[in-house]
DODOTI-657848 format. One line per field, with one value per residue (C-alpha): residue in three letters; x negated, y, z negated. Coordinates in steps of 0.02 Angstrom, whole numbers, padded with zeros to 5 digits, always signed. Each point is the difference from the previous one (the first is absolute). Example, Ala and Ser with C-alpha at 12.3 -4.5 7.8 and 13.67 -1.06 7.14 Angstrom:
residu <- ALA  SER
x <- -00615  -00069
y <- -00225  +00172
z <- -00390  +00033
! end
This chain:
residu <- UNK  UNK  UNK  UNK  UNK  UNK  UNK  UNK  UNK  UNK  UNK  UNK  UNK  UNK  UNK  UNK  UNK  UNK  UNK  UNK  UNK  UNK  UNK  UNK  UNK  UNK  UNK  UNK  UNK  UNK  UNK  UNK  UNK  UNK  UNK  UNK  UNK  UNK  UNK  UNK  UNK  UNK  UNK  UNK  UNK  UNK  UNK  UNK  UNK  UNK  UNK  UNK  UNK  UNK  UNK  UNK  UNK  UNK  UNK  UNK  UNK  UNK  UNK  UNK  UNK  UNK  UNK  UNK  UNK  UNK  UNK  UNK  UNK  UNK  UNK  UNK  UNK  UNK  UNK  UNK  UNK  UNK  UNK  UNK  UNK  UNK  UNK  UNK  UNK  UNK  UNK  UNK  UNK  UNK  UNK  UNK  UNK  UNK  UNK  UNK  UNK  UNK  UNK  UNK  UNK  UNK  UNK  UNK  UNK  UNK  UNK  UNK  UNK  UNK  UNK  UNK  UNK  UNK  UNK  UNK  UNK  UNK  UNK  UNK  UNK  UNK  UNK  UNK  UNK  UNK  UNK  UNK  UNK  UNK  UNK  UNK  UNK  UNK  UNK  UNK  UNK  UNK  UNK  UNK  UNK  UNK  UNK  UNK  UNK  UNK  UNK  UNK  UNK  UNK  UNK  UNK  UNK  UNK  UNK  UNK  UNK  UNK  UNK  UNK  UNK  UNK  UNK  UNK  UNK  UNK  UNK  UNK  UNK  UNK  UNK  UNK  UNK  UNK  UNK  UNK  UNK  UNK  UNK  UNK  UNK  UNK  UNK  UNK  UNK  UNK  UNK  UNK  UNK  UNK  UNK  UNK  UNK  UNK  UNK  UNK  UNK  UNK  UNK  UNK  UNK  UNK  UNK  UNK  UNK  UNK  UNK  UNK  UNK  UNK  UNK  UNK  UNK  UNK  UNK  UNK  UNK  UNK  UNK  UNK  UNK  UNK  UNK  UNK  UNK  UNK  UNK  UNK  UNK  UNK  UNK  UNK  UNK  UNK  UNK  UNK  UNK  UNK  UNK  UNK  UNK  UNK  UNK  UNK  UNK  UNK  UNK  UNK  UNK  UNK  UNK  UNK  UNK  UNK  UNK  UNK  UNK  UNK  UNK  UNK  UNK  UNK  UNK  UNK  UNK  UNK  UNK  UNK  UNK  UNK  UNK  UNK  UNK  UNK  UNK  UNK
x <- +00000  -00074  -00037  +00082  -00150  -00001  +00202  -00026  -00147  +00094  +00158  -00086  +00039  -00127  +00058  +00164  +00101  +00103  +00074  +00153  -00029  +00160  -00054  +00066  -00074  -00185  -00058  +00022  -00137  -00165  +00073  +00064  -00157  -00092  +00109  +00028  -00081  +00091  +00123  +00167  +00067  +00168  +00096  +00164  +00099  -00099  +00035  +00186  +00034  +00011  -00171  -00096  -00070  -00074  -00069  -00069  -00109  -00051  -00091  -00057  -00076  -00071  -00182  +00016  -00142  +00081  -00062  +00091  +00156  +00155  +00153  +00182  +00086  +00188  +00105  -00029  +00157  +00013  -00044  -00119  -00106  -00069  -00026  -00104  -00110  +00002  -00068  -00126  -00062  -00152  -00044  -00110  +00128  -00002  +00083  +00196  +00162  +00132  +00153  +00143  -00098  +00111  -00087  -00139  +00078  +00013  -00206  +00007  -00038  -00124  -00100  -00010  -00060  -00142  +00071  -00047  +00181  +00028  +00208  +00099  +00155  +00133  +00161  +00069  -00038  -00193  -00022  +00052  -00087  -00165  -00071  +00018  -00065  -00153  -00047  -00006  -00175  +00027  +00043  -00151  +00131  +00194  +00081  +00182  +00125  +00101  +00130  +00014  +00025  +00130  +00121  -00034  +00113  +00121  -00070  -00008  -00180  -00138  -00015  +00097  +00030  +00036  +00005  -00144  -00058  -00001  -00123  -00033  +00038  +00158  -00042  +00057  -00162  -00101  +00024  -00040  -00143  -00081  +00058  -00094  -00163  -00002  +00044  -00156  -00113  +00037  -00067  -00147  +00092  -00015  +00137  +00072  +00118  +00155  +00022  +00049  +00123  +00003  -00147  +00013  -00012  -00197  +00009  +00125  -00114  -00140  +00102  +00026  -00179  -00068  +00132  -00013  -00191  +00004  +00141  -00142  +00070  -00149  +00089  +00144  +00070  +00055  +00086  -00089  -00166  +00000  +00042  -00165  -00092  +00137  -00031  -00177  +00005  +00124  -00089  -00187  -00022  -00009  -00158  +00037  +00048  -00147  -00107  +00103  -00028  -00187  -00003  +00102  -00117  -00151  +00046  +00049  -00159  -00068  +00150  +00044  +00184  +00141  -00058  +00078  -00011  +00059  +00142  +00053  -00031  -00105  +00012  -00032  +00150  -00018  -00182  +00077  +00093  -00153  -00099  +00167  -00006  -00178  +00031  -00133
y <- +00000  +00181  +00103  +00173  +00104  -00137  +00015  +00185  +00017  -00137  +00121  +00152  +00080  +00098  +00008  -00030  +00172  -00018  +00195  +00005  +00156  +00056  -00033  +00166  +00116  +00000  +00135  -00124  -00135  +00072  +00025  -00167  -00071  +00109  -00051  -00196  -00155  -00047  +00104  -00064  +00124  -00052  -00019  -00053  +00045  +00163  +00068  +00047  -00100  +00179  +00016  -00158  +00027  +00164  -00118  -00113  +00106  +00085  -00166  -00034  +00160  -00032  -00037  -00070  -00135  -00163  -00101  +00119  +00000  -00087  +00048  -00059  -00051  -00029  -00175  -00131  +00012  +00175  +00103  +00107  -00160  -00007  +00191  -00019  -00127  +00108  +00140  -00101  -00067  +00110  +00036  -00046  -00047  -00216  -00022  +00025  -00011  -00097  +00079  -00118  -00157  -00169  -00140  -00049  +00048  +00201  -00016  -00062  +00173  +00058  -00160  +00001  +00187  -00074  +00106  -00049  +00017  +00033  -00058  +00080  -00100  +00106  -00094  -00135  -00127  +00074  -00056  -00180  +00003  +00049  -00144  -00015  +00181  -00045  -00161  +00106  +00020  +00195  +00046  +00070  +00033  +00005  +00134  +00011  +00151  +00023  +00130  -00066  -00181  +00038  +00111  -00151  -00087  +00126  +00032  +00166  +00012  -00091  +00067  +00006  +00203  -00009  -00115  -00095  -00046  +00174  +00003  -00174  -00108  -00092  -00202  -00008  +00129  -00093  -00180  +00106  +00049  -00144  -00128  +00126  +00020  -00202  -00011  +00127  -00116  -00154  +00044  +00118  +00166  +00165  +00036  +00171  +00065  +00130  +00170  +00091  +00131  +00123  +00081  +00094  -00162  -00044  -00100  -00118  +00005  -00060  -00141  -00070  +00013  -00067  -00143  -00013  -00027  -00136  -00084  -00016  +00134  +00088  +00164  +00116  +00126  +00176  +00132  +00153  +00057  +00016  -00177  -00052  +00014  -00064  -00176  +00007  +00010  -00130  -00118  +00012  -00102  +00064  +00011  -00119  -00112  +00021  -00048  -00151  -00062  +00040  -00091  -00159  -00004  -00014  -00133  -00108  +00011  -00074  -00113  -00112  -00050  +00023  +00099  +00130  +00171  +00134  -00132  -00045  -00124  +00031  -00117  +00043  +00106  +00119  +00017  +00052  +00114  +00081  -00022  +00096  +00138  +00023  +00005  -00162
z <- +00000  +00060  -00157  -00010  +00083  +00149  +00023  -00005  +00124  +00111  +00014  +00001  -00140  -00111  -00161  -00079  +00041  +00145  +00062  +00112  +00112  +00130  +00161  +00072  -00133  +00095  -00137  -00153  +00072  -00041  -00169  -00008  +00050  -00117  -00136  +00025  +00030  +00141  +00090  +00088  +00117  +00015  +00163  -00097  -00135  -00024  +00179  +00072  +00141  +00122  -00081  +00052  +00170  -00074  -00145  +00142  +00074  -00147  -00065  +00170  +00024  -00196  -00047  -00167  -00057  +00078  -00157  -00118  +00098  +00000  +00128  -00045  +00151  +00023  -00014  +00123  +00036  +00042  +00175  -00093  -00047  +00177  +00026  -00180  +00093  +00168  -00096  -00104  +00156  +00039  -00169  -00135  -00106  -00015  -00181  +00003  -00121  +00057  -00073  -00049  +00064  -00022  +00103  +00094  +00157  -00047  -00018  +00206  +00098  -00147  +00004  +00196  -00005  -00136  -00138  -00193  -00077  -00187  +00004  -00108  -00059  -00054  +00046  -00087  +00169  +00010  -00201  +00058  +00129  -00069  -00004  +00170  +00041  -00102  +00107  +00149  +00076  +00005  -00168  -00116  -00139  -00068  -00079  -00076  -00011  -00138  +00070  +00170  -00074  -00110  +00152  +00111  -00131  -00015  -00197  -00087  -00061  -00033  -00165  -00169  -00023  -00210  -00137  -00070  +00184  +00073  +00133  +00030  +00140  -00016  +00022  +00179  +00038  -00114  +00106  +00136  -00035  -00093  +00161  +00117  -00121  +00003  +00181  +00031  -00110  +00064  +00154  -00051  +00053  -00082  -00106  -00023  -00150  +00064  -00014  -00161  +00053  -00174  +00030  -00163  -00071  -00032  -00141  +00058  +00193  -00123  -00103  +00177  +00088  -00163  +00009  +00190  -00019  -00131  +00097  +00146  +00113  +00094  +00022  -00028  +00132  -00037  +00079  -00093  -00035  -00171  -00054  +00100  -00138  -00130  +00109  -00018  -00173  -00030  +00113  -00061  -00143  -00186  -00072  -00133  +00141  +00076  -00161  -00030  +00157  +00015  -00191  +00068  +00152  -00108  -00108  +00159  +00030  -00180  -00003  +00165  +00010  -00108  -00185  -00112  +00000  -00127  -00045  +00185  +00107  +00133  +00174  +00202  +00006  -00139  +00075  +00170  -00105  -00062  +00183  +00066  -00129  +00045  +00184  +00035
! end
């Protein structure tokens, strides 16, 4: 199994801090570049339909680092998806997001064009199908979507809004995302934790990077610059963490196989724990 820094060289990415940029707002990507560790200009959901041939040639025209950069393309199923490609075409630009990807079949045209897809599944028949989606040759990573999930089902939110739960994801959101991280493992992919729309909100933003790192994901997208550095944080280890694991590490050393250590047992995984903390 590819350690986190392989999975993240494989797909591209250079650190965990994903930042969606609209793909029609040309004046936000140096920022966004400047700001992020990857940047997604975004074809889709961030651009009005009346909007998207202007967005087109905007990232066409574009001369963004081609490792750094990510472009969101429309549905498969969609007329835009083949303009996307058109317009990618005789650029730079070789790592895409599949919006709303639900089977091997919607990964066709990008694998053809020799396209590196991250696939976002964000409707209740992509989080099925992940599984699928990861098998495919193309894909480099998965991603889930909380928001656009939950309207594919005809729900009201992905999220309780009071009570004891406030904020969190409600359980359907939850499967989602855990079938997708293990669909994205079990084939060596990247994995990459959704968005977290209050903005305001940095602590909760850091409850989840902290949890999306020791769940295994390898990144977290965002849609403003400031919680950039809120994902960092939560996904670079403690340094207590770090100590523990550098502490554990050593005693392997001293004491092949199975032993004790401050009151645990220590075996192969819990030292793959530490290796992972470490980033070895």
């Amino acid at each position: 199994m590819p350690s986190r820094r392989e999975r993240i060289v494989s797909a591209g990415l250079h650190g965990p801090a994903l930042l969606f940029c609209p793909a029609d707002r040309e004046d936000r990507y140096a920022k966004a570049v400047a700001a992020a560790d990857s940047v997604i200009l975004d074809l889709e959901d961030a651009v009005a339909p009346a909007d998207k041939p202007a967005a087109r040639e905007r990232v066409a025209a574009s001369a963004l680092d081609p490792e750094r950069t990510i472009v969101r393309v429309n549905p498969a199923s969609t007329p835009d998806h083949a303009l996307d490609l058109a317009a990618l075409a005789g650029t730079g630009y070789r790592t895409v997001m599949l919006a709303k990807a639900e089977g091997a079949a919607d990964l066709a045209a990008l694998h053809a064009a020799g396209l590196r897809v991250l696939a976002l599944c964000e409707t209740a028949l992509g989080v099925v199908g992940a599984e699928e989606i990861a098998a495919h040759p193309a894909t480099i990573g998965l991603m889930w979507g909380a928001e656009d999930l939950i309207a594919s089902m005809a729900g009201r939110s992905s999220r309780f809004a009071g009570g004891a739960h406030a904020g969190r994801y409600r359980d359907v959101a939850r499967y989602a995302r855990s079938r997708v991280l293990l669909a994205a493992k079990a084939f060596g992919r990247a994995a990459i934790d959704s968005v977290h729309l209050d903005i305001a909100d940095a602590d909760g933003l850091r409850a989840e990077a902290a949890d999306a790192a020791a769940s295994g994901f390898d990144a977290t997208a965002c849609i403003h610059p400031s919680q950039v550095a809120v994902i960092r944080e939560g996904y670079a280890p403690t340094p207590a963490e770090r100590d523990r694991a550098e502490r554990v590490l050593a005693e392997a050393e001293r004491q092949p196989g199975v032993f004790r250590f401050e009151g645990r047992m220590v075996d192969e995984p819990v030292l793959r724990q530490a290796r992972a903390i470490l980033g070895r």
